[in-house]
N, C-alpha and C positions, 0 to 999 in steps of 0.2 A: 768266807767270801762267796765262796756255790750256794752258800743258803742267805745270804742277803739280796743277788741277782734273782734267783725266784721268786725269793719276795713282793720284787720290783715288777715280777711277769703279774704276780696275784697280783697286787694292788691296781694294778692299769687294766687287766678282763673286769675284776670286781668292780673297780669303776665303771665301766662301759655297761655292764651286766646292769649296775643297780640304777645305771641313768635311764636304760630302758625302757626297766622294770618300773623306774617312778614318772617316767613320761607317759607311759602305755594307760597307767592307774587313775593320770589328770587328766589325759585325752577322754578317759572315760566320762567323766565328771562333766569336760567341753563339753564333749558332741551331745551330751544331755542338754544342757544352757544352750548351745546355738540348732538343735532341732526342737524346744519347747518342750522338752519332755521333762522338768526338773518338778513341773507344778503337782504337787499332788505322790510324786514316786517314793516308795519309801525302798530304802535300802538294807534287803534282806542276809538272811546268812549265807542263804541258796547263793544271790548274786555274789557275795563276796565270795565264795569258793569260785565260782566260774569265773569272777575277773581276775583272783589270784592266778586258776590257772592258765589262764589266755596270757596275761601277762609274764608268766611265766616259759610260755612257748614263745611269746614275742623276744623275752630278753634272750633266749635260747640263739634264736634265728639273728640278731642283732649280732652276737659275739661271733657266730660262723659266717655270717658276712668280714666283718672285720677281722677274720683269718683268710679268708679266701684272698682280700687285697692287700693283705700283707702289714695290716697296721702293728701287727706285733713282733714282727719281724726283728727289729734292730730300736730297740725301745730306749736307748742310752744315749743316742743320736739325734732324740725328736728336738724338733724347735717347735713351740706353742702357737706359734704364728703359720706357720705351716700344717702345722696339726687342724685347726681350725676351718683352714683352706680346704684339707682333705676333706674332712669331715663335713662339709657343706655340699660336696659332691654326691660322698657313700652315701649322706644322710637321705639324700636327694631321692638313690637311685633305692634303696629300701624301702623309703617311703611309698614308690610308686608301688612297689614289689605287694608291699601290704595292702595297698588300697586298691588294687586290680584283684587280689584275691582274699581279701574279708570287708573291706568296705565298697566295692563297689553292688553287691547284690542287698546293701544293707537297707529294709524295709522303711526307716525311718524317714529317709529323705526323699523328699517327693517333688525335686527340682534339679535341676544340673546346679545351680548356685549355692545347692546344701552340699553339694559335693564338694565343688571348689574353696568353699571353708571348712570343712572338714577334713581336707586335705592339707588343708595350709597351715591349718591350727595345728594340727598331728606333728605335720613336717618343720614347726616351729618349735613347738616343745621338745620333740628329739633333740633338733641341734639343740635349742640353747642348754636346757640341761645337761644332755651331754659333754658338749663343750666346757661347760664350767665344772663337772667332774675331771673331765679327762685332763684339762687345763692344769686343775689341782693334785692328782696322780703327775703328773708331768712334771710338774713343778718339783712336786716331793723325791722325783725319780734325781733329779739335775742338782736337788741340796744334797741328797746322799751322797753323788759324786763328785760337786764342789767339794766335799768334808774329805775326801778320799777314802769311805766308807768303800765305795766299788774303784778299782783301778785297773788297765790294761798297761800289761809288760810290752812296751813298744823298743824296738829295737832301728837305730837309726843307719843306714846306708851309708858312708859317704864319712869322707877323713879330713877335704882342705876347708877352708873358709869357709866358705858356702854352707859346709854339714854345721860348722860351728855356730854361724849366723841362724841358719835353722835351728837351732836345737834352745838358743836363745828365745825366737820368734815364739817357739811350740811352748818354753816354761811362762811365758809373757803373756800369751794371749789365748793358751789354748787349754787353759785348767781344766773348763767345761765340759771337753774330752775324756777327762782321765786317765789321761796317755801317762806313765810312769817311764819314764825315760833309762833302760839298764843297760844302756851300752851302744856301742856302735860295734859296726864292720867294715874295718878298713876296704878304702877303694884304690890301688895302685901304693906305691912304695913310700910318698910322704905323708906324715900326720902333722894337723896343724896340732906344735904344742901344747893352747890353750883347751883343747878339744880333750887331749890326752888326759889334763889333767885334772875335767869335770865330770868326763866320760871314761868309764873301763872299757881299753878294747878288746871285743869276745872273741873276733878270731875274724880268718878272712872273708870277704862276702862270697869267696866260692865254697865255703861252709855252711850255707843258710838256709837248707833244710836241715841242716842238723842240728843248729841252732836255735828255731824255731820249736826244735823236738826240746831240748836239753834246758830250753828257759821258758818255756811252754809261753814263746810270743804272741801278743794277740794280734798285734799292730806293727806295722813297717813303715816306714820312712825312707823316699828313695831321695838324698840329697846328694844331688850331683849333678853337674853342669848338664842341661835339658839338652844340647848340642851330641853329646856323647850318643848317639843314636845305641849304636850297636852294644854300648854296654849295658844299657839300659833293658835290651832287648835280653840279652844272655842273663842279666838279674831276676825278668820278671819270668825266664825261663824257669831258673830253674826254683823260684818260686810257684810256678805250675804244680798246681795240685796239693799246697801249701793249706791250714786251715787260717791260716792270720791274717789280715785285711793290708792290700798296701795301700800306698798314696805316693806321689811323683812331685815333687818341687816342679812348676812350671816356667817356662820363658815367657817373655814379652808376646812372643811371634803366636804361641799357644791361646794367652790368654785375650788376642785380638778376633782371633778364628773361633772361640767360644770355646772352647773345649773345656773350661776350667767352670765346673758349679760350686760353688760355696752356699755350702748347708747352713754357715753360720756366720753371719753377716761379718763379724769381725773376727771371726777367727783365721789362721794362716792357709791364705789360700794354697788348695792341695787339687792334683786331680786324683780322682781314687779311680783304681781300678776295680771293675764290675762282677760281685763277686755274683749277685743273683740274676740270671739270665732274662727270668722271665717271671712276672709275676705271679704269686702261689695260684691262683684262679686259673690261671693257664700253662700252668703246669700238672695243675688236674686235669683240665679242659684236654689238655693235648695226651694225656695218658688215655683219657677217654676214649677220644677220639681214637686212637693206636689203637685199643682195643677191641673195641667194637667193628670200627673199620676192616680191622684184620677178621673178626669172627665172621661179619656177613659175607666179606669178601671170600672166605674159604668154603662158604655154604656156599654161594649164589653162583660160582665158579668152579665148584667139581667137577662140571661136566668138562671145563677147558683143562683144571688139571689131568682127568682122564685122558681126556684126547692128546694132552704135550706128553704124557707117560708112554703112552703107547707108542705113540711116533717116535721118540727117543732109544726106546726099546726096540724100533722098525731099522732106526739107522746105522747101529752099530750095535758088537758085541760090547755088556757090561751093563753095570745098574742102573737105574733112571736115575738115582739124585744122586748128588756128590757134594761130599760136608769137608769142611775146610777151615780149621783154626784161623781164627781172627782178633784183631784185639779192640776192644770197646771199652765202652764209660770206665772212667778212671782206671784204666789201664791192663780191662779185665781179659781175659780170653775167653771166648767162647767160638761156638762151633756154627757156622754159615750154614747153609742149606739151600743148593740151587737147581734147576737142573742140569743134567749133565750132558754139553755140549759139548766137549773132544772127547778124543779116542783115549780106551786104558791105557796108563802109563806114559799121559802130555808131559807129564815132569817128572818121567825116569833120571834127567839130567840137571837135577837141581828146578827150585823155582824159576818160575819163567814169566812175562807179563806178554799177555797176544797181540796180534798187531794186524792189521786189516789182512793179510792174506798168510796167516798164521796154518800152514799144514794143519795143525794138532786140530784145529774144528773141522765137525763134522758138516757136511751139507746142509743137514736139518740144524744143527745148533749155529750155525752161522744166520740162519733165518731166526730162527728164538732171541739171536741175538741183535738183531733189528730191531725186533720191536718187545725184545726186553721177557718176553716170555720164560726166560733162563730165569731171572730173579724173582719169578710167582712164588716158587714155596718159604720164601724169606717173608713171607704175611708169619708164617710159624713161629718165625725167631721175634719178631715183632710180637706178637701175642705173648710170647715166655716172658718178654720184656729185655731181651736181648740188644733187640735194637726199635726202633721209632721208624714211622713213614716217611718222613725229612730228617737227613741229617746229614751229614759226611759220611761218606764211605767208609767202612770198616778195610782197615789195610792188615796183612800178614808182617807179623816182627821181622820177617827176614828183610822187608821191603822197610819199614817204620825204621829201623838200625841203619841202612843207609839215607833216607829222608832225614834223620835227623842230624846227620852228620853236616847237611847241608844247610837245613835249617830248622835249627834245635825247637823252633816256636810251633813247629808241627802237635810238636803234643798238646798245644792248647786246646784239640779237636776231640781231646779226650775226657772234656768237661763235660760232655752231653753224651745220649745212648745215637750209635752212629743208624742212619738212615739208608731204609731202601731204596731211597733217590736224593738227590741235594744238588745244593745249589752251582757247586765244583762240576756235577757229574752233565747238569744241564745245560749249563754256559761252557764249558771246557771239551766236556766228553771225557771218552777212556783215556787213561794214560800209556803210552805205550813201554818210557823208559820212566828211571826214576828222576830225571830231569823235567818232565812233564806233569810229574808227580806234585811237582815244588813249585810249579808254575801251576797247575791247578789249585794250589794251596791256598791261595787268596780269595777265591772264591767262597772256600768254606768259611776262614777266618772273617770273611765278611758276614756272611751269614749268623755266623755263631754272635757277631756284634751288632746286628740287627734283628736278631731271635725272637721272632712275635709268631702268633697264628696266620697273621696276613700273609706273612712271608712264608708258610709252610704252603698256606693256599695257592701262593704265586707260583711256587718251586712246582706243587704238584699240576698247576695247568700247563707249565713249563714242561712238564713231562710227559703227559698226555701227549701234547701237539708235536711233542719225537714221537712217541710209540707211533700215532696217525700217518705221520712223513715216513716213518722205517728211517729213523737217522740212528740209530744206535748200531751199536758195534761189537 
């Protein structure tokens, strides 16, 4: 099965690779015919090695574009008709990519209107070829999984009617999928007996991460009255962190407010929840960004780190920085790094969270903590890849262990590497109890569901114009 899915990976690059390659090859041939150059040229060995090779960096550069936007992301789920769509964009924005840096210095054309057909012809032959490969790959990718050649172990939620009528709807109209249906998980004490006795039941849904591990699930299914809020919520909890993909039977009231996209026109409308944050492109982009940022920012600012060391060291007895187990990306610990603004030994008496006229700060870290100068050596932790310049706050398990007591959906915030500033810390501020904790909670879980570079830009101007006010705390 694992070697008929990579298969499926080869055959959809090698498509894209050789529609390229033979776009790149006819464009050479055009821009011959539409700049007059075809009269009299003969075509040498010389030239065929250099357009092999050009075209062979072209098709190069074509496949890492279409990794960067994600086209191969989830390749079992394209529709041809969306594929197409895409593809008239990417093709769009490559095009331009190429003809800004090897067609536009190109000697031959001696007009702006050889330009404009030489661009269009290019950016023609890309799609269409393209498209009719990748159409073809597509196509071949969806017969292997009509055949049930590739299939996903889906596991279905939900015991009354409802689960029943779904699991009906999913064998009816959703073959396309190749959802393989092995079981449910009971939801409260009755089962519809028809359900019982088309479906094995695997155990109860507050089993299902283990579940997940032991039937190695790809796919979820949450069928159960869309009304049941909170159970809904305690499901996809503890689905959190889960590798298998869910989807949510919607209501009426859902699917009027938009919320519900249907990838497949006729298939059973689902809302899925969103397993990839942020498109591959910008989640390089934003690693980049973390990186670099953090490096210059450590050069170009030594002098401020000097000068907050020394003052730190002027204010009281003990070390300038103070590191602090914390827990981050998928529920890892690591170690904080700030400067150190109370006196030794703030939490001889168990952890503690500060609060505006907190004894334990010192004069000078009461000021660092105005304008945030405490969290400078956290650029470090950011550079190791510990944490990101936007993200949620990295919280201490002693604090995370009562957070989640209250609201177990906290861990959602452990999908991403947690930030030296975010969007909870800039709308909200410090929290003082763990009450304020859960009520700054929405701001992250907001964030985390509109996760773009725009909104890391917002967050960080957001930030700035505290550090400028002295609003921090």
């Amino acid at each position: 099965m694992q070697l008929i899915r990579r298969f499926q990976y080869v055959k959809l690059v090698a498509a894209d690779f050789g529609a390229a390659l033979l776009a790149w090859m006819c464009f050479y041939l055009v821009r011959k015919y539409l700049l007059n150059e075809l009269t009299g040229y003969r075509f040498t060995e010389g030239a065929l090695f250099d357009l092999t090779g050009s075209a062979i960096f072209i098709a190069v550069f074509w496949t890492f574009l279409y990794t960067l936007v994600g086209e191969y992301r989830d390749i079992y789920r394209k529709s041809r008709l969306g594929e197409l769509l895409r593809l008239a964009r990417v093709s769009l924005l490559g095009a331009v990519v190429i003809f800004f840096t090897l067609l536009l210095d190109d000697q031959g054309v001696v007009n702006y209107k050889a330009y404009y057909k030489t661009f269009s012809a290019y950016y023609l032959l890309h799609f269409f070829i393209t498209g009719f490969l990748r159409t073809l790959a597509v196509s071949s990718v969806q017969r292997t999984i009509r055949k049930g050649y590739i299939s996903f172990p889906t596991l279905l939620v939900g015991s009354n009617t409802l689960a029943l009528n779904t699991f009906h709807e999913l064998v009816r109209t959703s073959k396309h999928l190749g959802l393989r249906m092995v079981g449910f998980a009971p939801v409260g004490d009755t089962v519809d007996p028809e359900l019982a006795t088309e479906l094995p039941a695997r155990g109860s849904y507050q089993r299902l991460p283990a579940l997940v591990r032991a039937l190695k699930i790809e796919q979820i299914v949450i069928a159960i009255e869309p009304s049941e809020h909170l159970l809904i919520q305690d499901i996809l909890t503890l689905l959190d962190g889960t590798s298998a993909r869910v989807s949510i039977l919607p209501d009426l009231y859902q699917m009027l407010l938009g919320s519900v996209k249907v990838n497949h026109l006729f298939g059973t409308p689902l809302i899925e929840i969103k397993q990839d944050l942020l498109p591959v492109w910008q989640v390089i982009l934003k690693r980049v960004i973390d990186v670099v940022g953090s490096a210059l920012f450590l050069v170009l600012a030594s002098w401020v780190y000097a000068f907050t060391a020394v003052m730190v060291k002027l204010s009281s007895p003990g070390p300038v920085f103070y590191r602090q187990e914390r827990i981050g990306r998928n529920g890892q610990p690591f170690r904080i790094i700030k400067f150190r603004s109370m006196f030794i030994d703030a939490e001889k008496m168990g952890p503690a969270l500060s609060s505006d006229h907190d004894p334990r700060i010192t004069k000078w870290g009461r000021f660092m903590r105005k304008v945030r100068l405490d969290e400078l050596p956290q650029f470090w932790n950011v550079l190791k890849g510990d944490m990101s310049i936007v993200g949620p706050r990295p919280e201490r398990q002693f604090f995370i262990d009562q957070i989640v007591k209250i609201a177990p959906h906290y861990r959602h915030l452990h999908r991403v590497r947690p930030g030296l500033t975010s969007l909870g810390q800039v709308k909200y501020g410090y929290a003082e109890t763990v009450a304020q904790m859960v009520e700054r909670l929405k701001f992250d879980i907001l964030y985390i569901e509109n996760m773009s570079l725009a909104m890391d830009f917002r967050v960080l101007l957001y930030t700035l114009k505290i550090i400028v006010e002295g609003r921090g705390k």
